[in-house]
PDB file as gemmi writes it, atoms N, CA and C in Angstrom:
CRYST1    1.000    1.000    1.000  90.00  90.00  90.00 P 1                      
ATOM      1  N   UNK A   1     115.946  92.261 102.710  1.00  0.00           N  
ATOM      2  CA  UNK A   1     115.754  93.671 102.412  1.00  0.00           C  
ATOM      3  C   UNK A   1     114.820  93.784 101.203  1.00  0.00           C  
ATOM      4  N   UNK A   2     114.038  94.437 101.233  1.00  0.00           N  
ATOM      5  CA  UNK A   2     112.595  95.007 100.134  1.00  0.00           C  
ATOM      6  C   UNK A   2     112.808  95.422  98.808  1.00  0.00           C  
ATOM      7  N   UNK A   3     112.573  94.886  97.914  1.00  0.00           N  
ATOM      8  CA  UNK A   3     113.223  95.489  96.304  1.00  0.00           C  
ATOM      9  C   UNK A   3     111.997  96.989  96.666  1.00  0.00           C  
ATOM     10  N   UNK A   4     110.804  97.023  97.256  1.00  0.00           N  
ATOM     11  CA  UNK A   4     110.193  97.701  97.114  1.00  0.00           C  
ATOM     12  C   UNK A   4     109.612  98.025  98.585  1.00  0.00           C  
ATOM     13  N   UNK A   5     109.195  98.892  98.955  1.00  0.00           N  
ATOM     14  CA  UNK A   5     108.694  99.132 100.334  1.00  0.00           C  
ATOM     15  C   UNK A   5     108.079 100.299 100.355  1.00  0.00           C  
ATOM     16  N   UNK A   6     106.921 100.773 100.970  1.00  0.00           N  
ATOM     17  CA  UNK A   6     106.240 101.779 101.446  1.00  0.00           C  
ATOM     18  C   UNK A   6     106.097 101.974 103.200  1.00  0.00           C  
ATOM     19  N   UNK A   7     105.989 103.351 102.997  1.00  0.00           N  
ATOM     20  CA  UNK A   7     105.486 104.179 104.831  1.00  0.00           C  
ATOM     21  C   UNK A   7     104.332 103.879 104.866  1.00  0.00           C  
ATOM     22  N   UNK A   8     103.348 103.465 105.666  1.00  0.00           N  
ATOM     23  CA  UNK A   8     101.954 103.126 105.848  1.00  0.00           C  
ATOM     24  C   UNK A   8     101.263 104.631 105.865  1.00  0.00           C  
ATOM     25  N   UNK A   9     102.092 105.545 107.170  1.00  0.00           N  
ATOM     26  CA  UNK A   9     101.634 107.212 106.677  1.00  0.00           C  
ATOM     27  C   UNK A   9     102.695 107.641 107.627  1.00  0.00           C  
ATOM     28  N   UNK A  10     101.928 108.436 107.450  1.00  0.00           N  
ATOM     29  CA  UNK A  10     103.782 109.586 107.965  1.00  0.00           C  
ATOM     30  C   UNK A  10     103.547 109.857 109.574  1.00  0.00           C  
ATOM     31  N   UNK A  11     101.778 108.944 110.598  1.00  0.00           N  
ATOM     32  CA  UNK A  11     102.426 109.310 111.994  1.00  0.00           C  
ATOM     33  C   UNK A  11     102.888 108.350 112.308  1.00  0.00           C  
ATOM     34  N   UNK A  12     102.526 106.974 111.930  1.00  0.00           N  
ATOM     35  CA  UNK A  12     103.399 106.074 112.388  1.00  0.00           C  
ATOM     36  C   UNK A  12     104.872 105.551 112.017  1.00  0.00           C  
ATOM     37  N   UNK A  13     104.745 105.485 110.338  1.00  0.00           N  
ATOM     38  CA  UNK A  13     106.128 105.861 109.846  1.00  0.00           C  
ATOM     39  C   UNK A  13     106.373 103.872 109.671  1.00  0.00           C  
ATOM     40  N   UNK A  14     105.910 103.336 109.724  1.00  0.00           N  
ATOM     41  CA  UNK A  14     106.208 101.747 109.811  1.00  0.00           C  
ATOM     42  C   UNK A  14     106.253 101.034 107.821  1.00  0.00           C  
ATOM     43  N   UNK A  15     107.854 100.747 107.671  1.00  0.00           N  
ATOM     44  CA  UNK A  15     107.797 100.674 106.391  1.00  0.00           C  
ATOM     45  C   UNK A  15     107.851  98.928 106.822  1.00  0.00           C  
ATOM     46  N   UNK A  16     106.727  98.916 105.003  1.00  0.00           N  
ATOM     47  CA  UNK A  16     106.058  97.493 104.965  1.00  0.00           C  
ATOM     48  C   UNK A  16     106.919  97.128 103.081  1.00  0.00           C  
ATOM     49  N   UNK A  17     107.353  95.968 103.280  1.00  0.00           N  
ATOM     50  CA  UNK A  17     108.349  95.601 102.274  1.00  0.00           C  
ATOM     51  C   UNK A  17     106.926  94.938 101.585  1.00  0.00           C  
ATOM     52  N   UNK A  18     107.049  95.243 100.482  1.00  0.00           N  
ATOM     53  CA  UNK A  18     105.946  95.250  99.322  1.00  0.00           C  
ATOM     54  C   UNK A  18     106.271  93.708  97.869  1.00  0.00           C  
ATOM     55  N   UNK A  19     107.739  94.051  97.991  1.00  0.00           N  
ATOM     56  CA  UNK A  19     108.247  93.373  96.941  1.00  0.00           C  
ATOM     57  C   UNK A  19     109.746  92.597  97.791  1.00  0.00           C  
ATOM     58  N   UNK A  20     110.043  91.433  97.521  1.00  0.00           N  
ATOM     59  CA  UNK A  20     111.465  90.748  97.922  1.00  0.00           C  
ATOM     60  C   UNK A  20     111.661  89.872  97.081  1.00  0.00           C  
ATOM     61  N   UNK A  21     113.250  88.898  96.863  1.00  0.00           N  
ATOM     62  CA  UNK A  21     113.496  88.313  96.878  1.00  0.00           C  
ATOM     63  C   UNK A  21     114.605  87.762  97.493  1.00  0.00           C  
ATOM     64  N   UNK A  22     114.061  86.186  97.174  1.00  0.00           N  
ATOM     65  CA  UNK A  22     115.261  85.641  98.170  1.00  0.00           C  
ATOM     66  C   UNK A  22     116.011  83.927  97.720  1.00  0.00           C  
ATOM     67  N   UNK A  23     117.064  83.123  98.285  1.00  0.00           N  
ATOM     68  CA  UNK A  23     117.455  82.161  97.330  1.00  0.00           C  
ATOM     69  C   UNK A  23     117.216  81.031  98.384  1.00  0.00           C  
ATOM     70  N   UNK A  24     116.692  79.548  98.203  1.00  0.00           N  
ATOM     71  CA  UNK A  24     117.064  79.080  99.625  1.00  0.00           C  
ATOM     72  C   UNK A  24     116.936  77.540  98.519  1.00  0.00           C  
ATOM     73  N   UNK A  25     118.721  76.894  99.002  1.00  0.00           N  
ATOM     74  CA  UNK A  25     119.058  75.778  98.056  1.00  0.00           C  
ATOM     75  C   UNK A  25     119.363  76.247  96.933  1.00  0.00           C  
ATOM     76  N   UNK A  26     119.267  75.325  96.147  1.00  0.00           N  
ATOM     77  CA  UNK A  26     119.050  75.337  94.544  1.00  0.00           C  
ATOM     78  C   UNK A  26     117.444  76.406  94.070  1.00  0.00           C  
ATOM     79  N   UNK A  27     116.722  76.727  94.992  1.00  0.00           N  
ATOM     80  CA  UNK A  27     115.527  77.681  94.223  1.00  0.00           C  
ATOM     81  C   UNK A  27     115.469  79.035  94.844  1.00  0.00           C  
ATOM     82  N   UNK A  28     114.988  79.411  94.238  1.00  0.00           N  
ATOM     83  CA  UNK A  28     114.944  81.370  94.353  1.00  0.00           C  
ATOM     84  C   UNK A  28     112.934  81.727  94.409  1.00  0.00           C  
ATOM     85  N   UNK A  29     112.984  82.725  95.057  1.00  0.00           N  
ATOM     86  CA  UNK A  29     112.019  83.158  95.729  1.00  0.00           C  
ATOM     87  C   UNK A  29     111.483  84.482  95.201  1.00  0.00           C  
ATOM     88  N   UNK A  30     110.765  85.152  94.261  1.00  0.00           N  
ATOM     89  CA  UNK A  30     110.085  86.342  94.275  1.00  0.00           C  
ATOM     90  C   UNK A  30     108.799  86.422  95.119  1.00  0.00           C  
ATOM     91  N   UNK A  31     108.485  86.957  96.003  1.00  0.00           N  
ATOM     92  CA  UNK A  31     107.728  87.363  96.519  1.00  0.00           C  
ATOM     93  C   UNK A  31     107.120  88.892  96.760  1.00  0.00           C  
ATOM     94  N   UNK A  32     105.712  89.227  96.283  1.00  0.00           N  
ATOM     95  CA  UNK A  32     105.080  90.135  95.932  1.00  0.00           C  
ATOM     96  C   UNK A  32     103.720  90.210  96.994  1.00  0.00           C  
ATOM     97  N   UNK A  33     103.911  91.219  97.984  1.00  0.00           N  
ATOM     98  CA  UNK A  33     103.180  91.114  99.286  1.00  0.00           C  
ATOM     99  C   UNK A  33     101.665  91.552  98.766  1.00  0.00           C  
ATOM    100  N   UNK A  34     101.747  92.641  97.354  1.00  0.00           N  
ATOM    101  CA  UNK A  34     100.657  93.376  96.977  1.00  0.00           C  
ATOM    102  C   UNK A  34      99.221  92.401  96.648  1.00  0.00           C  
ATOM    103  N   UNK A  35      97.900  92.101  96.547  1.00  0.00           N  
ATOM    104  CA  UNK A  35      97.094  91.827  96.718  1.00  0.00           C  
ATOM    105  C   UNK A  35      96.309  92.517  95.279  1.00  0.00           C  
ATOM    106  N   UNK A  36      97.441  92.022  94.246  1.00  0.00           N  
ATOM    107  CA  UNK A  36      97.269  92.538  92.710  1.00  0.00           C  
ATOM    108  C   UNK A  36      96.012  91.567  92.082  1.00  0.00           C  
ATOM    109  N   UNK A  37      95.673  90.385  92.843  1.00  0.00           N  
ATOM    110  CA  UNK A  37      94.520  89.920  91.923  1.00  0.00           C  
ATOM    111  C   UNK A  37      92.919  90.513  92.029  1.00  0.00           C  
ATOM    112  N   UNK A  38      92.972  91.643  93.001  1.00  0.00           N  
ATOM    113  CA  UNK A  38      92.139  91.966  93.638  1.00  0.00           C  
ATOM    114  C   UNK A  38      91.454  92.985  92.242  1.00  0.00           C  
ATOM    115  N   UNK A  39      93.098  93.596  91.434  1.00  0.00           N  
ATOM    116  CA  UNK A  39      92.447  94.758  90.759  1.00  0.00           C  
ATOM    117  C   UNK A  39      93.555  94.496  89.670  1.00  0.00           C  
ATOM    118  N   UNK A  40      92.999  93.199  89.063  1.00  0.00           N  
ATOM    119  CA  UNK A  40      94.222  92.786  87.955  1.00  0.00           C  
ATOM    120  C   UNK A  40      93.455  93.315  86.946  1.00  0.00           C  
ATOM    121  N   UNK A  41      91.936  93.261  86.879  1.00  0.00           N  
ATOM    122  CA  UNK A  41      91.778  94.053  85.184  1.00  0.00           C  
ATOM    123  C   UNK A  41      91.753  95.716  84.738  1.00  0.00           C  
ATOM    124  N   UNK A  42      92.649  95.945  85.717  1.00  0.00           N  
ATOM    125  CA  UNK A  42      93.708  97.518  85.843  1.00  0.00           C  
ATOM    126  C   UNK A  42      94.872  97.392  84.685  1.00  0.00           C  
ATOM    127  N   UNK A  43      94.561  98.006  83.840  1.00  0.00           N  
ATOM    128  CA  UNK A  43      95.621  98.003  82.131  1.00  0.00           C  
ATOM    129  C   UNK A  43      97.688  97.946  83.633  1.00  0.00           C  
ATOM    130  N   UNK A  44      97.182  99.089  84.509  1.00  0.00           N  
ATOM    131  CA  UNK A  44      98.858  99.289  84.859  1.00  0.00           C  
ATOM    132  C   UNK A  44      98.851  98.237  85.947  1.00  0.00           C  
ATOM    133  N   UNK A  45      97.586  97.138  86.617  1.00  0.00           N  
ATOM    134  CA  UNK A  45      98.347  96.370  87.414  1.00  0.00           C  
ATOM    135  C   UNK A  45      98.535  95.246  86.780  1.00  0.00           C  
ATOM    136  N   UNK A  46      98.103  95.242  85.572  1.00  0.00           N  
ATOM    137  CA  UNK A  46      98.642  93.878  84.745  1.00  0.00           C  
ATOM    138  C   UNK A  46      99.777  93.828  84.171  1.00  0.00           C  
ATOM    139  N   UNK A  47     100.236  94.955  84.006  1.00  0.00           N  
ATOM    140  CA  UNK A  47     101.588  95.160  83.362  1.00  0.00           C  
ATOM    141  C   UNK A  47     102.519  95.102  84.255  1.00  0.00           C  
ATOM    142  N   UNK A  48     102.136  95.172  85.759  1.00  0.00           N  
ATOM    143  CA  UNK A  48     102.951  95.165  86.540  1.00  0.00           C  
ATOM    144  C   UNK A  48     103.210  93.659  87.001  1.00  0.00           C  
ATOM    145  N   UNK A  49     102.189  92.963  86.587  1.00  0.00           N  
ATOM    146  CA  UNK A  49     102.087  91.752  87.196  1.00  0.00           C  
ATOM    147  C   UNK A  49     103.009  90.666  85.592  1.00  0.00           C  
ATOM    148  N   UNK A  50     102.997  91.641  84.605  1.00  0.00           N  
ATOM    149  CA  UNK A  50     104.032  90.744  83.366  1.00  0.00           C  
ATOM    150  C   UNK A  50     105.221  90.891  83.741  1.00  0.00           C  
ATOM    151  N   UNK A  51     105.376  92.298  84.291  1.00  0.00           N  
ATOM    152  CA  UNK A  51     106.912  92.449  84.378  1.00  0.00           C  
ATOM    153  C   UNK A  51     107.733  91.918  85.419  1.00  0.00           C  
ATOM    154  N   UNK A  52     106.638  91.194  86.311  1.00  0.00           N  
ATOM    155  CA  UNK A  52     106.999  90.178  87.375  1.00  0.00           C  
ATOM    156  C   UNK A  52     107.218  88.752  87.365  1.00  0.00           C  
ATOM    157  N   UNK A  53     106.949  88.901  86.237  1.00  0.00           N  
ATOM    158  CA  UNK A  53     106.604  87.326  85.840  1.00  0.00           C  
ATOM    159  C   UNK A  53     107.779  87.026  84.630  1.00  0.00           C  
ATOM    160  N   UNK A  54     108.288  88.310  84.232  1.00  0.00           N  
ATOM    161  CA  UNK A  54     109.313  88.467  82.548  1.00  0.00           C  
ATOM    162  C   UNK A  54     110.635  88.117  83.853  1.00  0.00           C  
ATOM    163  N   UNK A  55     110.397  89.226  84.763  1.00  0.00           N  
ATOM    164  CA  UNK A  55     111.606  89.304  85.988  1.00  0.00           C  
ATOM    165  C   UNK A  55     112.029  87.856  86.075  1.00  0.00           C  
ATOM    166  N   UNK A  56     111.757  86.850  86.807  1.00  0.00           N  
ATOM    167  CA  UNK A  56     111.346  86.258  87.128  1.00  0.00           C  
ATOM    168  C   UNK A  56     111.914  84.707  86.425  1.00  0.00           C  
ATOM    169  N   UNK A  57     111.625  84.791  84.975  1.00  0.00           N  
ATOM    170  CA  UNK A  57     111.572  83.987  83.836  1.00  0.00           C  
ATOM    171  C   UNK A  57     113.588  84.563  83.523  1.00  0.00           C  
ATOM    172  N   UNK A  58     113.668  85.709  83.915  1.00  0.00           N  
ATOM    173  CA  UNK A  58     114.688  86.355  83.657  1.00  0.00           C  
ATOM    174  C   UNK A  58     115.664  86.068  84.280  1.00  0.00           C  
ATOM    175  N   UNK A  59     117.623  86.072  83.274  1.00  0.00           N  
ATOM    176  CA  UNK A  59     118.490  85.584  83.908  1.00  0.00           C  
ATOM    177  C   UNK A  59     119.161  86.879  84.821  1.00  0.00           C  
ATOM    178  N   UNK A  60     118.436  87.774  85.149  1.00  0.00           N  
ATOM    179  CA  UNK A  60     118.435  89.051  85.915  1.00  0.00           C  
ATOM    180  C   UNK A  60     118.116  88.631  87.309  1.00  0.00           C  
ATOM    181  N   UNK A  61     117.292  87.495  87.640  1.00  0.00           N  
ATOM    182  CA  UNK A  61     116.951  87.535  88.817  1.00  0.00           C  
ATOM    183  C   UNK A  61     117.698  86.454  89.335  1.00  0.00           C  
ATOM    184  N   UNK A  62     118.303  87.163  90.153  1.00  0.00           N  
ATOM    185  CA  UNK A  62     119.890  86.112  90.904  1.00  0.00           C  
ATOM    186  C   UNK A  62     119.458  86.649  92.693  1.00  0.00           C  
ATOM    187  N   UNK A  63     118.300  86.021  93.234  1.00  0.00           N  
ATOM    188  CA  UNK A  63     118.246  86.693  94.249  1.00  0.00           C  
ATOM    189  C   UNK A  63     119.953  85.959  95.440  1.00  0.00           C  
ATOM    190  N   UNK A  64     120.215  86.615  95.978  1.00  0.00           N  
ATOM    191  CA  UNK A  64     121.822  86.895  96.660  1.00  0.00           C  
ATOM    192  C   UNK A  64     121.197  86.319  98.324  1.00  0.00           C  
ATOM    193  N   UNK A  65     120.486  87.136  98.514  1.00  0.00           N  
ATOM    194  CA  UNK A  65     119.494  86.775 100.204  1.00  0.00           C  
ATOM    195  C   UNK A  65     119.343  85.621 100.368  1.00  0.00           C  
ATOM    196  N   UNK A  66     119.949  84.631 101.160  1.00  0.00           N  
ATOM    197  CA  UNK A  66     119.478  83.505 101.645  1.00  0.00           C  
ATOM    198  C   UNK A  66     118.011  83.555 102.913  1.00  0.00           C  
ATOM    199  N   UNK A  67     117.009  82.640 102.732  1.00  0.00           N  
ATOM    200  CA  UNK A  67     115.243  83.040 103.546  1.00  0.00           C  
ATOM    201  C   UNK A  67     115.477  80.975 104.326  1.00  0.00           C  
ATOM    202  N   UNK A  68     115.028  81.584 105.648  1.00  0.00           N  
ATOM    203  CA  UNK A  68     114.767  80.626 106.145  1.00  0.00           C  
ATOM    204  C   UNK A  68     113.302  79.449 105.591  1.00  0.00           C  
ATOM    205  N   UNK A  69     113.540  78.639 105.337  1.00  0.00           N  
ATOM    206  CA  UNK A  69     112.202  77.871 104.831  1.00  0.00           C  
ATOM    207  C   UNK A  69     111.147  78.201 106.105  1.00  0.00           C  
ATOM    208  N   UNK A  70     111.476  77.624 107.612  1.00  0.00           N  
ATOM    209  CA  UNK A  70     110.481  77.366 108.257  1.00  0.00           C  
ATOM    210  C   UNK A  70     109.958  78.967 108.510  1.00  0.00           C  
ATOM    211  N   UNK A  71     110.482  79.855 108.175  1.00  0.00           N  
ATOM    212  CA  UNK A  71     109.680  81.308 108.242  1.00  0.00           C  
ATOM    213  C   UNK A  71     108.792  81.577 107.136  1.00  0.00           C  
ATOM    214  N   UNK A  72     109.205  80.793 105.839  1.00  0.00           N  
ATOM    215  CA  UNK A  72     108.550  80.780 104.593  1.00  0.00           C  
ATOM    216  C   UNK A  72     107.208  80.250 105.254  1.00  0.00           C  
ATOM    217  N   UNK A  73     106.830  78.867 105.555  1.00  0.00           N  
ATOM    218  CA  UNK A  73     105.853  78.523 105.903  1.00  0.00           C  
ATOM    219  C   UNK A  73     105.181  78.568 106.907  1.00  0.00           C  
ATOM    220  N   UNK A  74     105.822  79.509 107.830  1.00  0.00           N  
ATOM    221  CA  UNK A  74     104.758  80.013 109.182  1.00  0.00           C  
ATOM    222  C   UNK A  74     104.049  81.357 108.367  1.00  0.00           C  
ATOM    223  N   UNK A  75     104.449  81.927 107.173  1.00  0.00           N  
ATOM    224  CA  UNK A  75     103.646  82.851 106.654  1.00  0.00           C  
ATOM    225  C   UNK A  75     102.702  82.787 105.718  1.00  0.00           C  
ATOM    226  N   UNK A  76     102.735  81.649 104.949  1.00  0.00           N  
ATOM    227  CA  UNK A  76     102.054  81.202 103.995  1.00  0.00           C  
ATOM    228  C   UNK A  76     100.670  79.929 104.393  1.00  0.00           C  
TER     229      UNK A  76                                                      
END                                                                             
């Protein structure tokens, strides 16, 4: 399930998960679908991209979701 997700537009209505995480073993997974290096010297997408990275570093992020590996790497 999507920490973050958007509607593509309102005729098709198809929500696209933007932000997840997930735990698989002993390691944990943030994954960020957005395409932030494109327009990182943006003052608000860099800040968005610290606070992903503070997240992250952070004992806040306990992702709960167990992610299949071999789906991990048919996408990557």
């Amino acid at each position: 399930r999507p920490i973050v997700q958007v509607i593509d537009n309102a005729e098709r209505n198809h929500k696209l998960g933007l932000l997840f995480e997930a735990v698989h073993g002993m390691g944990k997974l943030l994954v960020c679908t957005c395409r932030i290096w494109e327009v990182i010297d943006r003052p608000e997408v860099q800040y968005f991209a610290d606070i992903l990275v503070n997240y992250a570093h952070s004992d806040s992020f306990a992702p709960t979701s167990e992610i299949d590996m071999p789906l991990v790497r048919h996408f990557s």
